[in-house]
N, C-alpha and C positions, 0 to 999 in steps of 0.2 A: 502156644498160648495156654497157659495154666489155669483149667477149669477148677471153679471154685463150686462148691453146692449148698447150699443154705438150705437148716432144717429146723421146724417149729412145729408145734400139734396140729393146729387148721392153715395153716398156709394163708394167714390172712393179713398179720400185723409185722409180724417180728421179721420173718425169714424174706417176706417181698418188701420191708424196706431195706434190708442190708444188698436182697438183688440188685434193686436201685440204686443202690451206693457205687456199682458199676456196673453201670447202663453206657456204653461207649465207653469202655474202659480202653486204652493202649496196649495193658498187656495182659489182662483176664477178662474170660466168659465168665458171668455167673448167671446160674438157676434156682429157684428155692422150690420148696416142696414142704408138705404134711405127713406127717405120721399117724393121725386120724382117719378115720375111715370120713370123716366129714371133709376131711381137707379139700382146699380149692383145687389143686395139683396135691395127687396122690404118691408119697414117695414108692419106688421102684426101684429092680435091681438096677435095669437100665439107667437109670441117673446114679445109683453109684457107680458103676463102670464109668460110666463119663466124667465123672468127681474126681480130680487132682488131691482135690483138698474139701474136704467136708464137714463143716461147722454147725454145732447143734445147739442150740437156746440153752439149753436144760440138761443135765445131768438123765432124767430118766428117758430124752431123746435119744441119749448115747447108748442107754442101754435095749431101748426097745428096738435100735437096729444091729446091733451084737447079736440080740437072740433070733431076729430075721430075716438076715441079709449077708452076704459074703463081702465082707471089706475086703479080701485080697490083698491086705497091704497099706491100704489107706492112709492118710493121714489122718485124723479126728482128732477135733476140737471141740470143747464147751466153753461158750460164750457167757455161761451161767448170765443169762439176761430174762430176769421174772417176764408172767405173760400178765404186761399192767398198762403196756404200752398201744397208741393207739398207731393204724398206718404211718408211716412219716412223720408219726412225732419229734419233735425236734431235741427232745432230752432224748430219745431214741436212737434218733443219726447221730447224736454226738459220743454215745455210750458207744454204740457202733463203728464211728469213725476211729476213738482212742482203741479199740479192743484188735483192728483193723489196719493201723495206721502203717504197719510192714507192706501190706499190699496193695494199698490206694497207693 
């Protein structure tokens, strides 16, 4: 089963609605996480080990785990998705679901 990981600054809007997006998925786990030291769930090397595939809101998410964390390989994505969105806003899941639409 093909772990997914979701990545945003505070772990509060963007990256735990795309989690949601598969919640009882059939054929992916996803986790999200923060890049923030405020983050709700603090990103880790351990979650990227566990990451199949790792998708980041923002372009300098991408970069601030380049410079501190070993991909090993990874796959990384940017979702380039502004932080303007609220939890499970619904222009949010829809941004989400077209950016997404290979793995739902």
């Amino acid at each position: 089963m093909p772990n997914l990981l979701f990545i945003c600054s505070k772990n509060q809007w963007r990256s735990p609605t795309a989690e949601l997006l598969f919640k009882n998925h059939a054929v992916h786990q996803a986790r999200s996480a923060g890049t923030s030291d405020k983050a709700r769930v603090k990103l880790n090397q351990k979650m990227i080990d566990w990451a199949d595939h790792i998708f980041v809101m923002e372009y300098r998410h991408r970069d601030l785990i380049k410079q501190n964390f070993r991909l090993n390989g990874k796959a990384l994505t940017v979702l380039n998705i502004e932080d303007i969105y609220p939890f499970n806003d619904p222009e949010l899941v829809e941004i989400l679901q077209a950016s997404l639409a290979e793995y739902l």
